[in-house]
C-alpha positions in Angstrom: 0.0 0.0 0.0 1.0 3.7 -0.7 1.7 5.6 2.4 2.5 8.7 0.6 -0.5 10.4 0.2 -1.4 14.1 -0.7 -2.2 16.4 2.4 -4.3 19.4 3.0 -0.9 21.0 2.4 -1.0 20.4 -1.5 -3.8 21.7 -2.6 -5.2 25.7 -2.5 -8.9 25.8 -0.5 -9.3 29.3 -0.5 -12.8 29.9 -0.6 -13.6 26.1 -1.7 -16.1 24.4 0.6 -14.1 21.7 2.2 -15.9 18.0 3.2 -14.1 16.5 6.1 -14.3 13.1 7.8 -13.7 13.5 11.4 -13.4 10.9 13.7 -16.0 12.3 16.8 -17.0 8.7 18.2 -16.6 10.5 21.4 -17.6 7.8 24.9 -20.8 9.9 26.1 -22.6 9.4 29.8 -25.6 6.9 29.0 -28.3 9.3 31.2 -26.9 12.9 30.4 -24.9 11.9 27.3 -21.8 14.3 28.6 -18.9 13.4 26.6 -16.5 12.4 29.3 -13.5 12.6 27.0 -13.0 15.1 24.1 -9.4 13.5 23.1 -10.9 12.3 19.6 -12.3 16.1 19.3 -9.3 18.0 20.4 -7.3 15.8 17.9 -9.2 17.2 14.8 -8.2 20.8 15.8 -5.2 21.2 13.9 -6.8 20.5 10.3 -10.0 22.2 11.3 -8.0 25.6 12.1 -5.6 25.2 9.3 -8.6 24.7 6.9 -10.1 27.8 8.4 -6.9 30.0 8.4 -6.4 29.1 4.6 -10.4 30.7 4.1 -11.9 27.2 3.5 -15.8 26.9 5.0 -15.4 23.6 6.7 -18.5 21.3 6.1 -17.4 18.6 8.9 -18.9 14.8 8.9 -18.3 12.0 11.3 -20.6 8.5 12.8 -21.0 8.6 16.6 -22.0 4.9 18.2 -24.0 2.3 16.1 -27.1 3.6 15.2 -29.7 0.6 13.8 -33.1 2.7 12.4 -32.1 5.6 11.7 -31.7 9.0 13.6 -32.0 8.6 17.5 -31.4 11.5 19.7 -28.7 9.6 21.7 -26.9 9.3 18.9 -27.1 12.9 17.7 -23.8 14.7 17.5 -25.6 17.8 19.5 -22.6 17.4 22.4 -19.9 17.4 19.6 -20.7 20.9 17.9 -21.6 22.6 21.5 -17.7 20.9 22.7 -16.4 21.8 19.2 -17.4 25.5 19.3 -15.7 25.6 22.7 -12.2 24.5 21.4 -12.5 26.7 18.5 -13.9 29.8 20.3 -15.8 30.0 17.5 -19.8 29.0 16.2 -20.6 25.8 14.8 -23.3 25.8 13.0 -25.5 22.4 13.8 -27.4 20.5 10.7 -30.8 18.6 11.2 -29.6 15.9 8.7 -27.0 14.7 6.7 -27.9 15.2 3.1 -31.3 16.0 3.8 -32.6 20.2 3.2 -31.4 21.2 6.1 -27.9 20.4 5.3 -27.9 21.7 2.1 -29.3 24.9 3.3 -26.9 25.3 5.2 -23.9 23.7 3.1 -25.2 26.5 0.2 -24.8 29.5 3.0 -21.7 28.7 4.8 -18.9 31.1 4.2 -15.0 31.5 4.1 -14.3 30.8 7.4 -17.1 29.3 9.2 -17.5 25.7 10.2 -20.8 23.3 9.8 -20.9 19.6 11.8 -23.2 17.4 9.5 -25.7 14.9 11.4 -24.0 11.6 12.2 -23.5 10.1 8.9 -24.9 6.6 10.5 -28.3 8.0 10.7 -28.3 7.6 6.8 -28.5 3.7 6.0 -26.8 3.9 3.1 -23.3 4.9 5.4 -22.2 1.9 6.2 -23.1 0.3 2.6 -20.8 2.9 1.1 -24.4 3.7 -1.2 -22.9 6.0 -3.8 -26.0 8.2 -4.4 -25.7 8.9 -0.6 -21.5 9.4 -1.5 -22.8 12.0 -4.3 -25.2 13.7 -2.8 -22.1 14.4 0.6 -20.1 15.3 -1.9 -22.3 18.3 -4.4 -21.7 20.2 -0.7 -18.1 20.8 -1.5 -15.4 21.0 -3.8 -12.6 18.7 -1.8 -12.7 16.1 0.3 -10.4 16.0 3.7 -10.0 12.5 5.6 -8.6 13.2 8.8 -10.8 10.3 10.7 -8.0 7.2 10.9 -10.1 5.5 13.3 -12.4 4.8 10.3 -10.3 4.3 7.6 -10.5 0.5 7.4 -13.9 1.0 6.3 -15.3 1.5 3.1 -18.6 3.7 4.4 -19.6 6.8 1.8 -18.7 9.2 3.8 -15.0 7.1 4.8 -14.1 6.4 0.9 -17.4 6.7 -1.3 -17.0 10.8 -1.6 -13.5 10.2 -2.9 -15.0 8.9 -5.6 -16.5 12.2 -6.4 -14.0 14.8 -4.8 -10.6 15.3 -5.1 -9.6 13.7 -1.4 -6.4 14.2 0.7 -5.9 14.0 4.3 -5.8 16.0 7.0 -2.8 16.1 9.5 -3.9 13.4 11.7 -3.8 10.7 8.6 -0.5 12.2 7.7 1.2 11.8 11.2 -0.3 8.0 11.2 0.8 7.2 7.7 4.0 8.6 8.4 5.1 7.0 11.7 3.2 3.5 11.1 3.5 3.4 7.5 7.4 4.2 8.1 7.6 1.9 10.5 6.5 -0.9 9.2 8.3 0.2 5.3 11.3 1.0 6.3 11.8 0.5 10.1 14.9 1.8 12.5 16.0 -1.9 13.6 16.0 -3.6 15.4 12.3 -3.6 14.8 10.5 -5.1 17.7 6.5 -6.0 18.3 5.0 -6.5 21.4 1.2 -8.5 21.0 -0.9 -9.1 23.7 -4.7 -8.4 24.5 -7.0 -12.0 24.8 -7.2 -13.8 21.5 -4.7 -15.5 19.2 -7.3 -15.2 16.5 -8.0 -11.6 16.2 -4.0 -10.9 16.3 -3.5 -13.7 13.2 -3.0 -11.5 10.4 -0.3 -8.9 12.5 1.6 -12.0 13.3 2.1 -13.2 10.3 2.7 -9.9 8.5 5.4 -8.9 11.3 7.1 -12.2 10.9 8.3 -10.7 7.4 9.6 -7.7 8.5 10.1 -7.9 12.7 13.5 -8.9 14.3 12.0 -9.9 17.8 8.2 -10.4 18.3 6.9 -11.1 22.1 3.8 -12.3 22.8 1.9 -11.4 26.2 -1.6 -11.2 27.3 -4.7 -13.8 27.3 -3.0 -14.9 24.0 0.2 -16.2 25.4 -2.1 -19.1 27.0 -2.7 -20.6 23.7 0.7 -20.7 22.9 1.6 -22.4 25.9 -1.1 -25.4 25.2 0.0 -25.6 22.1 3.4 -26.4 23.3 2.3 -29.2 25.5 2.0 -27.0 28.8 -0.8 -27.1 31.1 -3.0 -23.9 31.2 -5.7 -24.3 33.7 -9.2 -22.1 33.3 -7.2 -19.1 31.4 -8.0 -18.0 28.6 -7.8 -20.4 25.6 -8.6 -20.9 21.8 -8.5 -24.5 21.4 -9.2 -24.3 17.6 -5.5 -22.0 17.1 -3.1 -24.9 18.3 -1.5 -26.0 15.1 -1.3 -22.6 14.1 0.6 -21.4 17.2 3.3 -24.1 16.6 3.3 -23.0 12.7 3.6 -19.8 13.7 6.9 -20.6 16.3 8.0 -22.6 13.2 7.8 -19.7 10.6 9.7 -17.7 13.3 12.9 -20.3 13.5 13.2 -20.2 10.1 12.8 -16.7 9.2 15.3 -15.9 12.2 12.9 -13.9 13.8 13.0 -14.1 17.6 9.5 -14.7 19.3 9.7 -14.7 22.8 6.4 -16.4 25.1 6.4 -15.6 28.2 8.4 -17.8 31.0 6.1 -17.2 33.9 2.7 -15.9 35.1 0.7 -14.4 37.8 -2.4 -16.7 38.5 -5.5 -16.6 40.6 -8.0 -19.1 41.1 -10.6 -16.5 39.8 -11.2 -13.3 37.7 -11.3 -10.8 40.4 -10.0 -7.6 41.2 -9.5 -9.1 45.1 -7.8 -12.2 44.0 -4.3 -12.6 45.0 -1.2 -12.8 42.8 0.5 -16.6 42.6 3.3 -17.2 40.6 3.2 -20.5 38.2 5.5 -21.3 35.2 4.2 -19.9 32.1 3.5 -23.8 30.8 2.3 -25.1 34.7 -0.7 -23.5 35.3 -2.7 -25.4 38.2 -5.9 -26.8 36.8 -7.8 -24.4 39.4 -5.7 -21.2 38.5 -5.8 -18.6 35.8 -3.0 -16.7 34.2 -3.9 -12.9 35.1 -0.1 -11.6 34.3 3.3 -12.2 33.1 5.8 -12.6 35.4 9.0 -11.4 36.9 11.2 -13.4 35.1 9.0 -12.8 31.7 9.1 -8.9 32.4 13.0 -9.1 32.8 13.2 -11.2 29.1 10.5 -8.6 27.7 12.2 -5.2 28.8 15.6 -6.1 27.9 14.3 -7.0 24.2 12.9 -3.4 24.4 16.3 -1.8 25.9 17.8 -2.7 22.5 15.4 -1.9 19.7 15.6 0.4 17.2 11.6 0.8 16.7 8.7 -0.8 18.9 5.0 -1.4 17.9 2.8 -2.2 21.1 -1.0 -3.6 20.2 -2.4 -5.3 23.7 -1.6 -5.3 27.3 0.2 -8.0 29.1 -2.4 -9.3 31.4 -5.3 -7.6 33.1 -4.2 -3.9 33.5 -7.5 -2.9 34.7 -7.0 -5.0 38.5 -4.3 -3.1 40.3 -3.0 -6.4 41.3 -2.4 -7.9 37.6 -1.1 -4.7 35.8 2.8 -4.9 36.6 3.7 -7.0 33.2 1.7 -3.8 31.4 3.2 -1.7 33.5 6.8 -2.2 33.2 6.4 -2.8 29.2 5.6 0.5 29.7 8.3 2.0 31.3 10.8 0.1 29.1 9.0 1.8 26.4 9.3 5.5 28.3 12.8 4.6 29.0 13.9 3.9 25.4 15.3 5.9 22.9 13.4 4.0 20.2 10.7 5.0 18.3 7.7 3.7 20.2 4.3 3.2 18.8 1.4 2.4 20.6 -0.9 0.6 18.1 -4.3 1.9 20.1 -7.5 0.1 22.0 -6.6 -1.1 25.4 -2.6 -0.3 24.3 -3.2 3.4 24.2 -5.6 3.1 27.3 -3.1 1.5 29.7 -0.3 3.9 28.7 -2.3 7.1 29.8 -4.0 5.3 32.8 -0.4 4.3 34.0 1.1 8.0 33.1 3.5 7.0 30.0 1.5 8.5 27.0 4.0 11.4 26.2 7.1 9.2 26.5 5.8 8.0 23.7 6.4 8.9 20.0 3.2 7.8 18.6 -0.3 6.7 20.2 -2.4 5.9 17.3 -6.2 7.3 17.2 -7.4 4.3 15.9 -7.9 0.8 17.0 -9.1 -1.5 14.4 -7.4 1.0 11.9 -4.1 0.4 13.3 -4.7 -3.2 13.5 -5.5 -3.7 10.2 -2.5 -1.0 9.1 -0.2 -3.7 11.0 -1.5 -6.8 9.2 -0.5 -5.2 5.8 -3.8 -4.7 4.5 -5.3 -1.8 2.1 -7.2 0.7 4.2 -9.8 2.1 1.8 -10.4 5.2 3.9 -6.5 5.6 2.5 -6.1 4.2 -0.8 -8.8 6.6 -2.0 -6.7 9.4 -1.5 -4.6 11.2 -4.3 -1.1 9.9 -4.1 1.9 12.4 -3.9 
C-alpha cells in the first residue's frame, strides 16, 4: 500500500467548501450523554483551524455509536458541535440531517471561514453500505474532500471512501502523522524492529503476526493470547483464557519464526488466581504449569526481565495489547513495566491503540511516547499489511 498520500498542504482551499471526515466517536454518559472525553475532538483541531486559516468553509462529517433505524437523539452529534465550538472559540453551525434540506441549506450558505458539523453520517442507512447516491449527494456540498478520521479508515462507508470517488480527497494532519510514523515503520523500520502482541485472542492478532514475521526482528507475545501458545506447546493452562481451535497454528507460527530468524519470545512465567477478580491474590506459576484451578492474570518477573531487555535494544517498537489484566491493580505490573521500558527507550515507540493506548495514559506514559495511534481497528489492520480504503482513496503524492 502507498503511504505517501497528498495532504491538506498540497492543494489551494481558499474559498472552496471543504468536506471533512472526522473521527467524533466521542464515549458519552448513558443518562446525560456528557462526553467524558474530548481526546478524539481536540485531535481534529489542527486541520479544522488550518482549513479555516487558509479561508476554506469547513463542512465537517463524522458517525458517533451504532445507530440501527435511523436518527435517534442519543446518537445525535448535539454534544460534539456545542464541545467543538468551545475548542474553537468559535460557532458551529448544527445540521438537522446529513444530506437532507437542512444540510444543504446550510452547506449553500456557509462562508470563508465558518465551520458546519453534519448529522451523524450513521443516521443515513446507506453509510455503512458505502451507497454511492448517498456518496454523491455528501459530496455536491463541497469541492474537496479532507480525511482526517484514521479510526475509520479500514472501512469503506460513503462518507470514509465513497465521496472520494467524487471529490478530489487528501488528508488531513492526523492521517498524515499515522501514515507517516506506522507506515514508516512498518516500510522502512529503525532496527532492530521489535513488536509487542498481547490483549486476549490469538485469532483476532492472526493477520499482525504473520505480516510482522516478514519484517520484525524480535516479536513477544503477552496477554490472554500467550495461554494458547503455551497449550499448544504441550504445557498445562488451567481455566485461562484459551482458543482450542488455534493450536497447530501457534506451533506454525513458532515454526515460521525459527526459520525466518525472527526471535519470538512467550512468556516464562505468570501471575495466576483461582478467579477473575480484582481481590484475587497474585501466585506465581510457570508460564506452561498452570494449576488446573488457576488462571494466568499476568506475566511474570522473570517474563518482564526477558520482555524489557528485548525493548532496551530496539531500534523501533510497535505495542497492540496489554500483558495481562491492566485494569485489577494487582495484575497490571507485566503492562506496567512494558511500559516504562518503552518511556525509558530511545526508540521509536508506537502504541498501536485500544486497550494499548488506554493503559499507557492510565499508567502516566502516554507522552514518552512517540506515537499513540487514534485508531484501534485501523491500526490493527494497518499492522496486518492490509489496504485501508479510507487511504487508498486518496490522491497519491
Amino acid at each position: 500500500m502507498n503511504y505517501n498520500k497528498k495532504t491538506v498542504k498540497d492543494i489551494d482551499v481558499k474559498g472552496k467548501k471543504v468536506l471533512l471526515r472526522c473521527d467524533f466517536n466521542v464515549p458519552q454518559d448513558k443518562d446525560t450523554l456528557a462526553i467524558t472525553d474530548d481526546k478524539r475532538i481536540r485531535a481534529a483541531l489542527p486541520t479544522i483551524q488550518y482549513l479555516l486559516d487558509q479561508g476554506a468553509a469547513v463542512i465537517a462529517c463524522s458517525h458517533l455509536g451504532k445507530p440501527k433505524n435511523g436518527p435517534e437523539d442519543k446518537f445525535s452529534l448535539a454534544p460534539v458541535a456545542a464541545r467543538l465550538s468551545e475548542l474553537l472559540g468559535r460557532d458551529v453551525v448544527m445540521a438537522k440531517d446529513v444530506v437532507g434540506e437542512d444540510a444543504k441549506a446550510k452547506a449553500a450558505a456557509l462562508q470563508p471561514g465558518q465551520i458546519l458539523l453534519l448529522e451523524n453520517t450513521r443516521f443515513e442507512k446507506g453509510e455503512t453500505k458505502n451507497d454511492p447516491e448517498l456518496a454523491k449527494a455528501m459530496a455536491s456540498m463541497a469541492q474537496v474532500y479532507v480525511s482526517d478520521a484514521f479510526g475509520a479508515v479500514h472501512r469503506a462507508h460513503a462518507s470514509t471512501a465513497g465521496v472520494a470517488a467524487y471529490l478530489p480527497a487528501v488528508s488531513g494532519f492526523l492521517i498524515e502523522k499515522e501514515l507517516e510514523i506506522m507506515g514508516g515503520a512498518l516500510a522502512d523500520p529503525k532496527r532492530p524492529l521489535v513488536a509487542i502482541l498481547g490483549g486476549s485472542k490469538v485469532s483476532s492478532k492472526i493477520g499482525v503476526i504473520n505480516h510482522l514475521l516478514d519484517i520484525a526482528d524480535t516479536i513477544i507475545i503477552g496477554g490472554g493470547m500467550a495461554y494458547t501458545f503455551a497449550k499448544a506447546q504441550g504445557g498445562s493452562v488451567g481455566k485461562s483464557l484459551l482458543e482450542s481451535d488455534w493450536l497447530d497454528y501457534c506451533n506454525d507460527m513458532l515454526a515460521k519464526a525459527r526459520e525466518k530468524g525472527v526471535a519470538l519470545l512467550l512468556p516464562e512465567d505468570t501471575q495466576c488466581a483461582s478467579e477473575f477478580s480484582a481481590d484475587a491474590v497474585p501466585v506465581l506459576h510457570g508460564a506452561r504449569s498452570i494449576p488446573d484451578d488457576m488462571m494466568g492474570m499476568d506475566i511474570g518477573p522473570k517474563t518482564i526481565a526477558a520482555y524489557t531487555a528485548a525493548v532496551k535494544g530496539a531500534g523501533t517498537v510497535i505495542w497492540n495489547g496489554p500483558m495481562g489484566v491492566f485494569e485489577f491493580p494487582s495484575f497490571a505490573e507485566g503492562t506496567r513495566a512494558v511500559a516504562k521500558a518503552l518511556a525509558e527507550t530511545d526508540a521509536i515507540t508506537i502504541i498501536g491503540g485500544g486497550d494499548s493506548a488506554a493503559a499507557v495514559a492510565q499508567l502516566g506514559f502516554a507522552d514518552k511516547m512517540t506515537h499513540i495511534s487514534t485508531g484501534g481497528g485501523a491500526s490493527l489492520e494497518f499492522l496486518e499489511g492490509k489496504e485501508l480504503p479510507g487511504v487508498a482513496c486518496l490522491l497519491d503524492q
